[in-house]
N, C-alpha and C positions, 0 to 999 in steps of 0.2 A: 504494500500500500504506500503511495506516496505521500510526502510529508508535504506538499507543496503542488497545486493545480496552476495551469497557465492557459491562455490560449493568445491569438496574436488579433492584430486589426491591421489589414493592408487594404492595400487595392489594386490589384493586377487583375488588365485586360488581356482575356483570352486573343492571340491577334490571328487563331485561325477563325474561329467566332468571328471577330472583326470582320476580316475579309468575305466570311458568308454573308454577313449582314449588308455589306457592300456590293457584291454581288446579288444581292436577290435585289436591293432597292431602284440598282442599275435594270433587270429585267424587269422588275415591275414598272418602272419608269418608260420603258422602251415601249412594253407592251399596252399601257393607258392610251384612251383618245384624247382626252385633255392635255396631255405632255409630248403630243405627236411629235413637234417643232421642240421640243426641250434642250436638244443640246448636252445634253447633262453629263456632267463627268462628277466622279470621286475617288480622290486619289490621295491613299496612304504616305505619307513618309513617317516609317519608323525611326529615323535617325531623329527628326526632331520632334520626335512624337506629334504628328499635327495630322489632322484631314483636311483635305482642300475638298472646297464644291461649287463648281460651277454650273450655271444653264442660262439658257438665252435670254429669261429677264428673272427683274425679285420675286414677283409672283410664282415663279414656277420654281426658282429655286426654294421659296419657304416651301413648296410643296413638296420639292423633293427633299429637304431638311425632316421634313413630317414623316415622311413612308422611311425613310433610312431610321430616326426614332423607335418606328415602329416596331420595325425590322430590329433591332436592337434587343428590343423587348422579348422579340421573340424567341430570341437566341442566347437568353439570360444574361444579358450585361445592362447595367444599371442606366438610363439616358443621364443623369449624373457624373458619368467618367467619360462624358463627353461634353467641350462648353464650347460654343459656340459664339464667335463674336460678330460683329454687326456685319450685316451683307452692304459691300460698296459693287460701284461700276467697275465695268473691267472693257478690256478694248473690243470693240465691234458691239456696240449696244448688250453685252451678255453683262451677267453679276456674277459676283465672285465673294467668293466666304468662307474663311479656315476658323476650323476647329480644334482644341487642345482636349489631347487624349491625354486621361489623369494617369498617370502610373507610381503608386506611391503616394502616400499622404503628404500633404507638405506641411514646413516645418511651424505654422502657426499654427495650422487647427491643430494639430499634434496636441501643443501646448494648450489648447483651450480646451481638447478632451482631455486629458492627465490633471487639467485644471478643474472639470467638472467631475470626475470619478473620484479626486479626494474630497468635494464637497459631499459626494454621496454615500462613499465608504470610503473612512479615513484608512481602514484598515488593507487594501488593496494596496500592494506594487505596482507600479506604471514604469516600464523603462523604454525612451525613446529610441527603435535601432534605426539608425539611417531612415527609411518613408516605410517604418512600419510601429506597430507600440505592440509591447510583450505587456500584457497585464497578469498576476501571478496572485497567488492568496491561498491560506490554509483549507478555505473552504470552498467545495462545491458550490453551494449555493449561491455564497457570495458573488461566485465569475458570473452565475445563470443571471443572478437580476443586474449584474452591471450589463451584462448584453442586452437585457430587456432594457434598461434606461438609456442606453446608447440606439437602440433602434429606434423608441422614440424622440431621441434628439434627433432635430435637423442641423446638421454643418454646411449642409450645401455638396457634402462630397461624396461618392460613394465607399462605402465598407465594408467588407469581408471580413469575418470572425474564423479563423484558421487555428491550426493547431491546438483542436481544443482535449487539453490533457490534465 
């Protein structure tokens, strides 16, 4: 029996998941009457963690913003570890719009959850590792309702409860 329970909070995006969701939003898009003329591209770079998305105008890009979303959903990844910033013009009348794939907590809400978990049980360990948090404690219980108080906080960010031992 252990003397000490743990589990982790990260956020890692599956990036074959990603690519199917990418993939199907492109076919659904292709195959719509309303997106006939779309244009629509979405294109990974994992080096700088980012999606770009482009289509012939804003309209049709929030549209395809929407069904990619969806598509998300479907394929269990949080629309949260995807943010999306504002759609500008781009050359030949089309719009253009990147988005920041989360990978990893970053280093302030970290602190503002490790900040709220001792308000809630003092008695919990919190240790920051690089964009994940080990939270640790003698008792079962304890990790259970600190997971139930962290699901109902909103950070804004998505999180996964991993290693839970």
């Amino acid at each position: 029996m252990a003397d000490t329970y743990s589990f982790d909070i990260a956020c890692k995006i599956d990036a074959q998941e990603l690519d199917n969701a990418v993939n199907q939003t492109l076919k659904e898009v292709s195959q719509r009457y309303d997106l006939k003329d779309a244009n629509a591209s979405l294109n990974i770079k994992p080096k700088d963690n980012k999606l770009e998305c482009t289509a012939a105008d804003e309209h049709k890009l929030k549209l395809v913003i929407d069904i990619f979303k969806q598509k998300l959903v479907k394929r269990n990844i949080s629309p949260k570890a995807v943010t999306f910033d504002d759609i500008k013009p781009a050359l030949g009348q089309t719009a253009k719009c990147e988005a920041s794939l989360q990978n990893g907590i970053p280093k302030d809400k970290a602190k503002d959850i490790v900040k709220d978990l001792k308000v809630f049980n003092a008695k919990l360990q919190s240790q920051i590792q690089d964009d994940q948090i080990r939270i640790s404690s003698k008792k079962i219980d304890e990790l259970q309702a600190a997971i139930s108080f962290l699901k109902e906080k909103d950070y804004g960010i998505h999180m996964q409860f991993l290693n839970y031992r």
